[in-house]
PDB file of N, H, CA, C and O in Angstrom:
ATOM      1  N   UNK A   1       0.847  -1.179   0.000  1.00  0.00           N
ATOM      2  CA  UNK A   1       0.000   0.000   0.000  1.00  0.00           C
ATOM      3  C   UNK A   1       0.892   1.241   0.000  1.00  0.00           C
ATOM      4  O   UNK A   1       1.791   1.324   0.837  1.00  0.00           O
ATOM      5  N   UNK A   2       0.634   2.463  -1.133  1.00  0.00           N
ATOM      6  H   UNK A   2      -0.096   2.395  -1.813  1.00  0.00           H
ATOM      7  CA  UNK A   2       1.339   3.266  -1.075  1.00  0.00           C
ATOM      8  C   UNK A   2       0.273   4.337  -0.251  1.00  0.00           C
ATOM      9  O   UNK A   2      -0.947   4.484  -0.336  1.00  0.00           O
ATOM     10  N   UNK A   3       1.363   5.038   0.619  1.00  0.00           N
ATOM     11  H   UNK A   3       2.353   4.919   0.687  1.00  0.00           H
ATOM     12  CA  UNK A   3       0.614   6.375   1.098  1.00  0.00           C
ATOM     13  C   UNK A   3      -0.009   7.252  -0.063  1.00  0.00           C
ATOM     14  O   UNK A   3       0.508   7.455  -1.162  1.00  0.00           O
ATOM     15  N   UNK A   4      -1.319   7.769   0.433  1.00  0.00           N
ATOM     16  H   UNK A   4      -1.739   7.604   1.326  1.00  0.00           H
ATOM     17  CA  UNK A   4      -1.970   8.666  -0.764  1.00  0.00           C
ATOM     18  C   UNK A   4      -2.694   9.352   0.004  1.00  0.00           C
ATOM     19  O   UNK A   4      -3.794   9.666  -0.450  1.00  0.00           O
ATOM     20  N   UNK A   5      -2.346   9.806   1.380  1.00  0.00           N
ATOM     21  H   UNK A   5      -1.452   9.551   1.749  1.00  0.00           H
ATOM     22  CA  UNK A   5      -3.572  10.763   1.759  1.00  0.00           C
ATOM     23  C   UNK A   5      -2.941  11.941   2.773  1.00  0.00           C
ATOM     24  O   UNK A   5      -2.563  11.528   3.869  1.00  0.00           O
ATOM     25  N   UNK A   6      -2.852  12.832   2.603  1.00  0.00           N
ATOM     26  H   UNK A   6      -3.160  13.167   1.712  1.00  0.00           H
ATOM     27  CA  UNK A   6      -2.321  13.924   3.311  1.00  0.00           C
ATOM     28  C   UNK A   6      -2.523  14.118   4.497  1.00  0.00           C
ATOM     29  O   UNK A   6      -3.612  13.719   4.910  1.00  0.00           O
ATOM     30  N   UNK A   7      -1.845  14.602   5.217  1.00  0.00           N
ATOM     31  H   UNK A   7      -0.960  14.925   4.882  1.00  0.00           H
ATOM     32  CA  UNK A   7      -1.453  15.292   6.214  1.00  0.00           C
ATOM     33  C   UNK A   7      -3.129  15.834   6.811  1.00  0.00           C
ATOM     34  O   UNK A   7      -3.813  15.255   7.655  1.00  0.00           O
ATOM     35  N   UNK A   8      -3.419  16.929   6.164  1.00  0.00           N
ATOM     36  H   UNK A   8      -2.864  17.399   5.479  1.00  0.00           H
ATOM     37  CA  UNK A   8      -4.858  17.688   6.309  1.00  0.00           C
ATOM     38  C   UNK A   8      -5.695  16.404   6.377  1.00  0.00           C
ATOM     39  O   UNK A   8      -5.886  15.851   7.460  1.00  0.00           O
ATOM     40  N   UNK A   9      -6.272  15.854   5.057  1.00  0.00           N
ATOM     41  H   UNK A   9      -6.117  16.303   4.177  1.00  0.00           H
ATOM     42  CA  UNK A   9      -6.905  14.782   4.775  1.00  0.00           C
ATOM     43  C   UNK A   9      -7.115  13.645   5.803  1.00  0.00           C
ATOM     44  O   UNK A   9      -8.237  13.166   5.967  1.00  0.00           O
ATOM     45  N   UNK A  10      -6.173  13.268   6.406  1.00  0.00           N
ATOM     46  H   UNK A  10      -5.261  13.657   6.272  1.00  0.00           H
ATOM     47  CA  UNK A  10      -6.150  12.477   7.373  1.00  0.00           C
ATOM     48  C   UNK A  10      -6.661  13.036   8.811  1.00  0.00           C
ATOM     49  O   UNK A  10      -7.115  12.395   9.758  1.00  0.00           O
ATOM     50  N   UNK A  11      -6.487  14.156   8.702  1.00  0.00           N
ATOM     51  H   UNK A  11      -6.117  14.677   7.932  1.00  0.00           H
ATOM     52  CA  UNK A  11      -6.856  14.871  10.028  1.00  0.00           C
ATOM     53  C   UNK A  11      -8.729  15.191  10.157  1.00  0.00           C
ATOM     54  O   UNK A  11      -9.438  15.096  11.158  1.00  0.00           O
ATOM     55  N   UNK A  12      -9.152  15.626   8.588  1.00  0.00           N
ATOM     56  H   UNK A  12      -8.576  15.704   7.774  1.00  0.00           H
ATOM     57  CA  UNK A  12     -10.740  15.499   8.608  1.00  0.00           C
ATOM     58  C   UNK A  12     -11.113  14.445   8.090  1.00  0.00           C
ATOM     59  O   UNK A  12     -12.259  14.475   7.640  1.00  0.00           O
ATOM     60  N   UNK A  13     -10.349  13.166   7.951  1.00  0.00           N
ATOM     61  H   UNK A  13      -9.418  13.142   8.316  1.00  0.00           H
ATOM     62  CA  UNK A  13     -11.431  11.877   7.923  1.00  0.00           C
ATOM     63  C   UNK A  13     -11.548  11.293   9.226  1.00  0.00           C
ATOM     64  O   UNK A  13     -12.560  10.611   9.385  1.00  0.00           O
ATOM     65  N   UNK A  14     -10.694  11.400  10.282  1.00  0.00           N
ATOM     66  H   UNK A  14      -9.872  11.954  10.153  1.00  0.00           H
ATOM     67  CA  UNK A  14     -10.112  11.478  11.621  1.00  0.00           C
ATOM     68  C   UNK A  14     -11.156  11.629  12.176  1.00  0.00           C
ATOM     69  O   UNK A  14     -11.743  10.689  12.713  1.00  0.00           O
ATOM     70  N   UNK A  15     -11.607  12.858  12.162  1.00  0.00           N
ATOM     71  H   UNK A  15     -11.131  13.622  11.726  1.00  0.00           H
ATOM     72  CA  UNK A  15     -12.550  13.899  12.618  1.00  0.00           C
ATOM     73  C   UNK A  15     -13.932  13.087  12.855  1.00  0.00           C
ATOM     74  O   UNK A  15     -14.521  12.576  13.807  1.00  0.00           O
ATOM     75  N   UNK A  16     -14.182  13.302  11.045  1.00  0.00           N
ATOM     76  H   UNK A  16     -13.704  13.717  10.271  1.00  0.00           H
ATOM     77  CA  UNK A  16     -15.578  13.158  10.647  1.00  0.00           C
ATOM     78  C   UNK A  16     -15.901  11.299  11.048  1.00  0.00           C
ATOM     79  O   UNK A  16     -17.000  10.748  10.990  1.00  0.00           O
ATOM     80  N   UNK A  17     -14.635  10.686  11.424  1.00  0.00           N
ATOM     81  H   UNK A  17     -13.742  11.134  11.472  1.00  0.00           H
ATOM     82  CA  UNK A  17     -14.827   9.285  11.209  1.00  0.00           C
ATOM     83  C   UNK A  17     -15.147   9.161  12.870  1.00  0.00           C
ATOM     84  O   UNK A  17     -15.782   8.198  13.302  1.00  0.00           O
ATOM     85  N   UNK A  18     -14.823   9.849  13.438  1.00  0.00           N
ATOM     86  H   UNK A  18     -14.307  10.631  13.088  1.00  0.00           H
ATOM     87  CA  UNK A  18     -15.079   9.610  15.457  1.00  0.00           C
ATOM     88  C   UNK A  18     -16.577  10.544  15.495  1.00  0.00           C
ATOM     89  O   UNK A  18     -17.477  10.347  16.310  1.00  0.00           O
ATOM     90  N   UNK A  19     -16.587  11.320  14.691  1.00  0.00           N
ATOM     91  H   UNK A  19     -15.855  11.480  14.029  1.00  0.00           H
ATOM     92  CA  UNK A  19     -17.671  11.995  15.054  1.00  0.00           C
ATOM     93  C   UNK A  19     -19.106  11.086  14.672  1.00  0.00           C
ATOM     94  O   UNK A  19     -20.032  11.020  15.480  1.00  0.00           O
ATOM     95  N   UNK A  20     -19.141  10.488  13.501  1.00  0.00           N
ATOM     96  H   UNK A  20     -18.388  10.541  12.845  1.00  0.00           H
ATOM     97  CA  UNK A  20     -19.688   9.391  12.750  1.00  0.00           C
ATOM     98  C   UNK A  20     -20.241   8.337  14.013  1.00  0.00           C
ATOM     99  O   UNK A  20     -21.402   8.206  14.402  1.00  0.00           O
ATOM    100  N   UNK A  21     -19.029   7.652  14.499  1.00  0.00           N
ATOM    101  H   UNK A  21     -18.087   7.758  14.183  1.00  0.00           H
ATOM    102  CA  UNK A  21     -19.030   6.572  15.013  1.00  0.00           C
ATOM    103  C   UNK A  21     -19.689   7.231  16.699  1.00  0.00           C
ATOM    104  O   UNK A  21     -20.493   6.406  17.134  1.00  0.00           O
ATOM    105  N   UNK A  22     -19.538   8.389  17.619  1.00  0.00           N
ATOM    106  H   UNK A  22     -18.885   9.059  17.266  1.00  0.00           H
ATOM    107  CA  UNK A  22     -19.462   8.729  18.543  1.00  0.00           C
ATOM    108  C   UNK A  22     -21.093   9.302  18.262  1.00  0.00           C
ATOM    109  O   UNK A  22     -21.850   9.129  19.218  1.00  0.00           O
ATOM    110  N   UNK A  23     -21.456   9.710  17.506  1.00  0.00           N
ATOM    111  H   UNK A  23     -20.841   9.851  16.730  1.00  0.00           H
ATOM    112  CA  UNK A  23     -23.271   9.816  16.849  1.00  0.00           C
ATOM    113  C   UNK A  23     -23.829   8.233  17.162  1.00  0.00           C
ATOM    114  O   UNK A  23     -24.398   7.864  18.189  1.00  0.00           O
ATOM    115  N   UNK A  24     -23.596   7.661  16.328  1.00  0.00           N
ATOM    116  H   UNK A  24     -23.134   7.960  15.494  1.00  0.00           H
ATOM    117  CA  UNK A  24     -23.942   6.340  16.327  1.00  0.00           C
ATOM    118  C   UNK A  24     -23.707   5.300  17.653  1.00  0.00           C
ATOM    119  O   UNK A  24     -24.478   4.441  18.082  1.00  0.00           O
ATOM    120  N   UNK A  25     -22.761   5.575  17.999  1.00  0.00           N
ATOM    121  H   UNK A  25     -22.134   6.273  17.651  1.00  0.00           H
ATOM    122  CA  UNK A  25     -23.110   4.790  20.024  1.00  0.00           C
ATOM    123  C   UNK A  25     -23.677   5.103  20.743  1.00  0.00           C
ATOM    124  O   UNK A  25     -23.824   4.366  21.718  1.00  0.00           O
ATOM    125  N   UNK A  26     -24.522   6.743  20.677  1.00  0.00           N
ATOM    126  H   UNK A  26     -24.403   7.341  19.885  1.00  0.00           H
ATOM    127  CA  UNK A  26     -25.492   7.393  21.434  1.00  0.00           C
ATOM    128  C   UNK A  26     -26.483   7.278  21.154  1.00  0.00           C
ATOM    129  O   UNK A  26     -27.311   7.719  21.951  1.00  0.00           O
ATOM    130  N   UNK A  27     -27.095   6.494  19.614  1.00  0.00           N
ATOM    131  H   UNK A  27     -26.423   6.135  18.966  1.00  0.00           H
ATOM    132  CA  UNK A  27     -27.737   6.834  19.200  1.00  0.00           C
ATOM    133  C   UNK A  27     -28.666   8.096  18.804  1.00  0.00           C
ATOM    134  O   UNK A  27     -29.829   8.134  19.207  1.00  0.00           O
ATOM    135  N   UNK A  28     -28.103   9.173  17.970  1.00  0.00           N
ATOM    136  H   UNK A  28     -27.158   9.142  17.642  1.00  0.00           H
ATOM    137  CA  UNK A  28     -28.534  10.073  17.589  1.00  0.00           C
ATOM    138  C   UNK A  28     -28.697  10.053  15.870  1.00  0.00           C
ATOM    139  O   UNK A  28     -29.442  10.830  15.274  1.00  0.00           O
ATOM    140  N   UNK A  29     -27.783   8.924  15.146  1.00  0.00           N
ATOM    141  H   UNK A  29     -27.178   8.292  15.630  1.00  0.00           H
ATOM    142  CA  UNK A  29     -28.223   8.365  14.270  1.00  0.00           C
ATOM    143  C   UNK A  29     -28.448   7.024  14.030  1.00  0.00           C
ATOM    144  O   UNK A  29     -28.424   6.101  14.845  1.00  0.00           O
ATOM    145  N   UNK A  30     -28.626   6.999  13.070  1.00  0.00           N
ATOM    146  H   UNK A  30     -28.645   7.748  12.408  1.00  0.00           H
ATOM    147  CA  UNK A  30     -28.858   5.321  12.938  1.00  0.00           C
ATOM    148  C   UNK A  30     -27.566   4.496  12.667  1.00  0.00           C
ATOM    149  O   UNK A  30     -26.529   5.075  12.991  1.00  0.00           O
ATOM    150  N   UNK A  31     -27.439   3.298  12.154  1.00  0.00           N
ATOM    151  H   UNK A  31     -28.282   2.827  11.891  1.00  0.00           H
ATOM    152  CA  UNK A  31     -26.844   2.198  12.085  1.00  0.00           C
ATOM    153  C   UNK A  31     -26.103   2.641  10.514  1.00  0.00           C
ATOM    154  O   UNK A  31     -25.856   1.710   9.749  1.00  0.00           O
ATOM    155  N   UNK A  32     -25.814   3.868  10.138  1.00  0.00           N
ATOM    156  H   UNK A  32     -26.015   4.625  10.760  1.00  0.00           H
ATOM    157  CA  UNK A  32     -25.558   4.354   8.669  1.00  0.00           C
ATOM    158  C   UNK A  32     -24.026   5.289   9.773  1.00  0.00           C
ATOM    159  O   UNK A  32     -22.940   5.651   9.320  1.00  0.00           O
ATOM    160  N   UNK A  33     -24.360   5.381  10.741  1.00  0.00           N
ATOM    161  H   UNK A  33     -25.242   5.087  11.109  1.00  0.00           H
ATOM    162  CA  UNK A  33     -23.325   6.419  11.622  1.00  0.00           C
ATOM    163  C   UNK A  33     -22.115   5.502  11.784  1.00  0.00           C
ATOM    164  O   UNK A  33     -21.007   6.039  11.792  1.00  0.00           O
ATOM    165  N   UNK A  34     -22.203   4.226  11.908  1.00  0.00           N
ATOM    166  H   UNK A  34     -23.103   3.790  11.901  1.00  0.00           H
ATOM    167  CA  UNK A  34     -20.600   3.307  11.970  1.00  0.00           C
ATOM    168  C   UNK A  34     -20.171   3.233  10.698  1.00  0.00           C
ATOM    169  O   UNK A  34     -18.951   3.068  10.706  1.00  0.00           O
ATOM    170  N   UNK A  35     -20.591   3.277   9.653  1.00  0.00           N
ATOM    171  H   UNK A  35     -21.582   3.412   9.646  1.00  0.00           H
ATOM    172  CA  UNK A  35     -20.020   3.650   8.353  1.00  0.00           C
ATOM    173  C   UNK A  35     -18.615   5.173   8.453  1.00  0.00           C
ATOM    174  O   UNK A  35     -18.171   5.814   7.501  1.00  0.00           O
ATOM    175  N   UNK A  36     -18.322   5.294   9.678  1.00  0.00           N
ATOM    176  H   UNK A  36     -18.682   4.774  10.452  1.00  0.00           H
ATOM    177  CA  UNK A  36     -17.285   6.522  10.139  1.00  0.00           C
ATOM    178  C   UNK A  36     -16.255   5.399  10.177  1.00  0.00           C
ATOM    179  O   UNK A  36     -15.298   5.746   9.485  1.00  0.00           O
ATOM    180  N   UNK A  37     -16.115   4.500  10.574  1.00  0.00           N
ATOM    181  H   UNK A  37     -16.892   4.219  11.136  1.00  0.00           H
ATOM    182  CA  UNK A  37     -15.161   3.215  10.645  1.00  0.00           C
ATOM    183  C   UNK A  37     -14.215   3.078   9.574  1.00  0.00           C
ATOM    184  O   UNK A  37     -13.106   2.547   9.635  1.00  0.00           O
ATOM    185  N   UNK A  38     -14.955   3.788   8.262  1.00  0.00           N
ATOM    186  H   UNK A  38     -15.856   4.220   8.212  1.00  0.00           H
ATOM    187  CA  UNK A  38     -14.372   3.783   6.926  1.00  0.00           C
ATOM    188  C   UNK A  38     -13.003   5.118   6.844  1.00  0.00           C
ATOM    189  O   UNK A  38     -11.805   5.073   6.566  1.00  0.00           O
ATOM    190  N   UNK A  39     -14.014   6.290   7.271  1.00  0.00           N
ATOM    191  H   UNK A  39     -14.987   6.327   7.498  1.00  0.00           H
ATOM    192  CA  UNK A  39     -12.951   7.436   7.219  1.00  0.00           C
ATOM    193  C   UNK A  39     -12.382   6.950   8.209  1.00  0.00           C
ATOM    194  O   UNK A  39     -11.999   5.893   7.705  1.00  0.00           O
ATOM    195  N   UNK A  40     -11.967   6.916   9.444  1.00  0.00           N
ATOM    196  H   UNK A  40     -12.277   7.774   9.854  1.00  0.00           H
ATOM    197  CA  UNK A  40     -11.227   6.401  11.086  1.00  0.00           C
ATOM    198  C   UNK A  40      -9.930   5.375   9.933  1.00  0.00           C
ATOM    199  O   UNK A  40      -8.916   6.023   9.675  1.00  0.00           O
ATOM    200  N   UNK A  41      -9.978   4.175   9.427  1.00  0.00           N
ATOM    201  H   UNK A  41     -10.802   3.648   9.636  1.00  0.00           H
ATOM    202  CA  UNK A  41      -9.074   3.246   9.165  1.00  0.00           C
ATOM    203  C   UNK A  41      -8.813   4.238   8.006  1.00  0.00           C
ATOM    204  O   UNK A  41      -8.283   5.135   8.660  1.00  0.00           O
ATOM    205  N   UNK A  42      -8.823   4.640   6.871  1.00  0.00           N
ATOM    206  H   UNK A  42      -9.254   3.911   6.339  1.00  0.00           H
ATOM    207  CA  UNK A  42      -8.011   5.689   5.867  1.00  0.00           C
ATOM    208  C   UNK A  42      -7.160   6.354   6.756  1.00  0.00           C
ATOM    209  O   UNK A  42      -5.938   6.219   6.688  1.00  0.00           O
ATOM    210  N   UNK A  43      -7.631   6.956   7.462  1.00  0.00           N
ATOM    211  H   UNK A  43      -8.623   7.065   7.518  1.00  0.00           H
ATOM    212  CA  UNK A  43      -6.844   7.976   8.285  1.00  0.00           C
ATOM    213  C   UNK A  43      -5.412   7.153   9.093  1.00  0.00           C
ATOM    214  O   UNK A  43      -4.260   7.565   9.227  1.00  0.00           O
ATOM    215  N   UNK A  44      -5.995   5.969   9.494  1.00  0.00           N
ATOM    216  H   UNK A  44      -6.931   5.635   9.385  1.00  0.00           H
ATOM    217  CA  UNK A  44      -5.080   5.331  10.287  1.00  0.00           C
ATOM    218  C   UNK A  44      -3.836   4.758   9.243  1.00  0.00           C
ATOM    219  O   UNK A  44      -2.624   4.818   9.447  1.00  0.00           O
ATOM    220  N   UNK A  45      -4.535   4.200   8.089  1.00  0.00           N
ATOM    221  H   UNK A  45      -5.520   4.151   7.923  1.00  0.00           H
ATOM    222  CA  UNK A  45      -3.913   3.782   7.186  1.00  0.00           C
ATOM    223  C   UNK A  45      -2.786   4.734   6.344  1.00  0.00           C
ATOM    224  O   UNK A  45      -1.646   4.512   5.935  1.00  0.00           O
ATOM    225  N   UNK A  46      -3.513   5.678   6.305  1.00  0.00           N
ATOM    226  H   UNK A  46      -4.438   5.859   6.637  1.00  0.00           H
ATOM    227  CA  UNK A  46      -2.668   6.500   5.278  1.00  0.00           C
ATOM    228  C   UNK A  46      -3.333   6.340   3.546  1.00  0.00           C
ATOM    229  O   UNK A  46      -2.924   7.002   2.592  1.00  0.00           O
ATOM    230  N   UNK A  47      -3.962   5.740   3.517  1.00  0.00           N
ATOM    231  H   UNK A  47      -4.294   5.202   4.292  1.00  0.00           H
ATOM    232  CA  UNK A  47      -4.403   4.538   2.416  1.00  0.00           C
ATOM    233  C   UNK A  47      -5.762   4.741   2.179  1.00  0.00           C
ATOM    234  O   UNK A  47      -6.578   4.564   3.082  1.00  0.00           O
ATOM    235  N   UNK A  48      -6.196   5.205   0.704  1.00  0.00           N
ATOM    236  H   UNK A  48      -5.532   5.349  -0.030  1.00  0.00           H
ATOM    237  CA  UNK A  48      -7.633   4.993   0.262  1.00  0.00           C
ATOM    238  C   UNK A  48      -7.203   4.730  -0.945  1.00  0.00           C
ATOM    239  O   UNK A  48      -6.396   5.139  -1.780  1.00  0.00           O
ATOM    240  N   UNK A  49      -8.440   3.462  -0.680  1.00  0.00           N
ATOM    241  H   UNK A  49      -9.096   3.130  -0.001  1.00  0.00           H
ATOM    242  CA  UNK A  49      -8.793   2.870  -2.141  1.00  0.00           C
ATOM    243  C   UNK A  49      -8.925   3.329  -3.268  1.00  0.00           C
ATOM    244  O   UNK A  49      -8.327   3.141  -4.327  1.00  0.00           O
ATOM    245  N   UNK A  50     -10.120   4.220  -2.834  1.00  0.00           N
ATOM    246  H   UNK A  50     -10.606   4.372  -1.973  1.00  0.00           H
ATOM    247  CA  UNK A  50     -10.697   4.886  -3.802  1.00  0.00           C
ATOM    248  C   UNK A  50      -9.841   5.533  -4.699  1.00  0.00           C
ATOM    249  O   UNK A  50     -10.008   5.489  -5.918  1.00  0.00           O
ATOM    250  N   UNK A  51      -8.494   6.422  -3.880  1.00  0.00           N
ATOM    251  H   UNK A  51      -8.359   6.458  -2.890  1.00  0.00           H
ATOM    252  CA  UNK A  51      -8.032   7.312  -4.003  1.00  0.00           C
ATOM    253  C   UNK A  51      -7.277   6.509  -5.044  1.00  0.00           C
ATOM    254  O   UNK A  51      -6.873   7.314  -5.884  1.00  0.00           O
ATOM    255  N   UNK A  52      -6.996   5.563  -5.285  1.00  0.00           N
ATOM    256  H   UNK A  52      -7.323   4.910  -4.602  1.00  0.00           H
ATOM    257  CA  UNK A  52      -5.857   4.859  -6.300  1.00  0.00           C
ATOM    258  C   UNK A  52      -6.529   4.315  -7.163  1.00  0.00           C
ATOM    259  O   UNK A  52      -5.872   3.800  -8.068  1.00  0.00           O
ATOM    260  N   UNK A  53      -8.096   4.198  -7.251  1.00  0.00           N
ATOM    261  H   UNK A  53      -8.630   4.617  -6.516  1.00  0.00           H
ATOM    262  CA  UNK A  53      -8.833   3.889  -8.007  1.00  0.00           C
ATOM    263  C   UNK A  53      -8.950   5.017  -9.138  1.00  0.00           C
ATOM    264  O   UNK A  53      -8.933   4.582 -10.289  1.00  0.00           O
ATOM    265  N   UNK A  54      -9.116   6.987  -8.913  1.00  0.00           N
ATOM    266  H   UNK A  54      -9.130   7.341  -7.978  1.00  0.00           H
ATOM    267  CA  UNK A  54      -9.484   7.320  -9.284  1.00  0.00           C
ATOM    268  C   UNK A  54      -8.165   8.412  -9.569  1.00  0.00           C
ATOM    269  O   UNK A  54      -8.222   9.594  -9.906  1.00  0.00           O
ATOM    270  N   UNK A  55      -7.039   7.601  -9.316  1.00  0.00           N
ATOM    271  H   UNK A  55      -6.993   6.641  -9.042  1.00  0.00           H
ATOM    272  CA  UNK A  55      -5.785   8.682  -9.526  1.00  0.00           C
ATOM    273  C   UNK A  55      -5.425   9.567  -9.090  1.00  0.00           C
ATOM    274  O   UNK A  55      -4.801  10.476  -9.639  1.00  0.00           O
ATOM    275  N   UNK A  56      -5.945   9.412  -7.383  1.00  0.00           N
ATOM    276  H   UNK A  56      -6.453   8.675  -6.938  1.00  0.00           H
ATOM    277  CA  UNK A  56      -5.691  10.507  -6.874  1.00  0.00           C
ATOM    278  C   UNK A  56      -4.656  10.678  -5.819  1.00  0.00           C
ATOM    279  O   UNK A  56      -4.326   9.535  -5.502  1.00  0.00           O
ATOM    280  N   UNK A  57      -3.972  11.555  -5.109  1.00  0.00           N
ATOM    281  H   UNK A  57      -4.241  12.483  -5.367  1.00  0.00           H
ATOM    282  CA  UNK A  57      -2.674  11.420  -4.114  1.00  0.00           C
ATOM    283  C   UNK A  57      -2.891  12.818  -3.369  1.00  0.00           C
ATOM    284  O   UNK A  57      -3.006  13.692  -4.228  1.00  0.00           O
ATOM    285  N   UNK A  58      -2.984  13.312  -2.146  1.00  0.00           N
ATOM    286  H   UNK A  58      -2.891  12.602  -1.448  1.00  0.00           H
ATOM    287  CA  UNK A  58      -3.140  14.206  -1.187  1.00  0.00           C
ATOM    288  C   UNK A  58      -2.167  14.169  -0.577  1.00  0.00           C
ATOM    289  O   UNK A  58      -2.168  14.823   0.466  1.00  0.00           O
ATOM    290  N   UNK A  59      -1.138  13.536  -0.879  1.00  0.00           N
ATOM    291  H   UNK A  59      -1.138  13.005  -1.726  1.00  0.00           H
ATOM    292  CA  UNK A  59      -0.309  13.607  -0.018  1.00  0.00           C
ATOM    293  C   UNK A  59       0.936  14.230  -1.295  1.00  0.00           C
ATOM    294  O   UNK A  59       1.174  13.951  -2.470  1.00  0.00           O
ATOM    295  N   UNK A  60       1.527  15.243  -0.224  1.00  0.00           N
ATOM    296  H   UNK A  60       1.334  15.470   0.731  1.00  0.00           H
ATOM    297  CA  UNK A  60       3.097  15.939  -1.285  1.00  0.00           C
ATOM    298  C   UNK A  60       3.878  15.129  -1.035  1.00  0.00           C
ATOM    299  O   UNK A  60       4.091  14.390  -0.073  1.00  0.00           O
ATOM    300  N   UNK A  61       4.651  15.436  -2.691  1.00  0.00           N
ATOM    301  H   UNK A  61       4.478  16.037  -3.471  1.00  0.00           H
ATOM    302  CA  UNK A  61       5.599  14.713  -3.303  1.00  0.00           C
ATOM    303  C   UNK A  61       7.044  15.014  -2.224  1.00  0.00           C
ATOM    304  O   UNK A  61       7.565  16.084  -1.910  1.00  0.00           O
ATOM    305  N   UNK A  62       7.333  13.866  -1.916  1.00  0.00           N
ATOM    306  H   UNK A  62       6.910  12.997  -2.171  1.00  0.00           H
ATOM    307  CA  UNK A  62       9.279  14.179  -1.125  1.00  0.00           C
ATOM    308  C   UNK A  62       9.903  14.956  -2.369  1.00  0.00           C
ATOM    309  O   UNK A  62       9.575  14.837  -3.549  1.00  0.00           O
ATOM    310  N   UNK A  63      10.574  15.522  -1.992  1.00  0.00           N
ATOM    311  H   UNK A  63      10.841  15.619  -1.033  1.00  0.00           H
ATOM    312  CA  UNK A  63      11.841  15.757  -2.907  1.00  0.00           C
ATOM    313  C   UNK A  63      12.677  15.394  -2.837  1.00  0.00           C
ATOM    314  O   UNK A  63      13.551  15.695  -3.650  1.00  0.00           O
TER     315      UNK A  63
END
């Protein structure tokens, strides 16, 4: 797995992925709120699928 997700990027899937999941154990949404599990592991990973699916890289080039 190559890194493809930035710095920033990782920090609001982070976010949105605890906030997701921390909705959903209180129930304030439904069973669509652990679907945050998805952004949470990208973030952890460094790594989206998608992102290599669709040619994409957020993360800067080393020099």
């Amino acid at each position: 797995m190559k890194v493809n997700v930035g710095t920033v990027d990782r920090s609001l899937r982070a976010v949105v992925g605890l906030v997701l999941i921390g909705l959903a154990a209180t129930g304030t949404v439904g069973w669509w709120g652990w679907l945050g599990v998805i952004p949470l592991a990208t973030s952890v990973f460094s790594f989206c699928p998608a992102y290599t699916l669709l040619g994409m890289n957020t993360c800067p080039m080393k020099k």
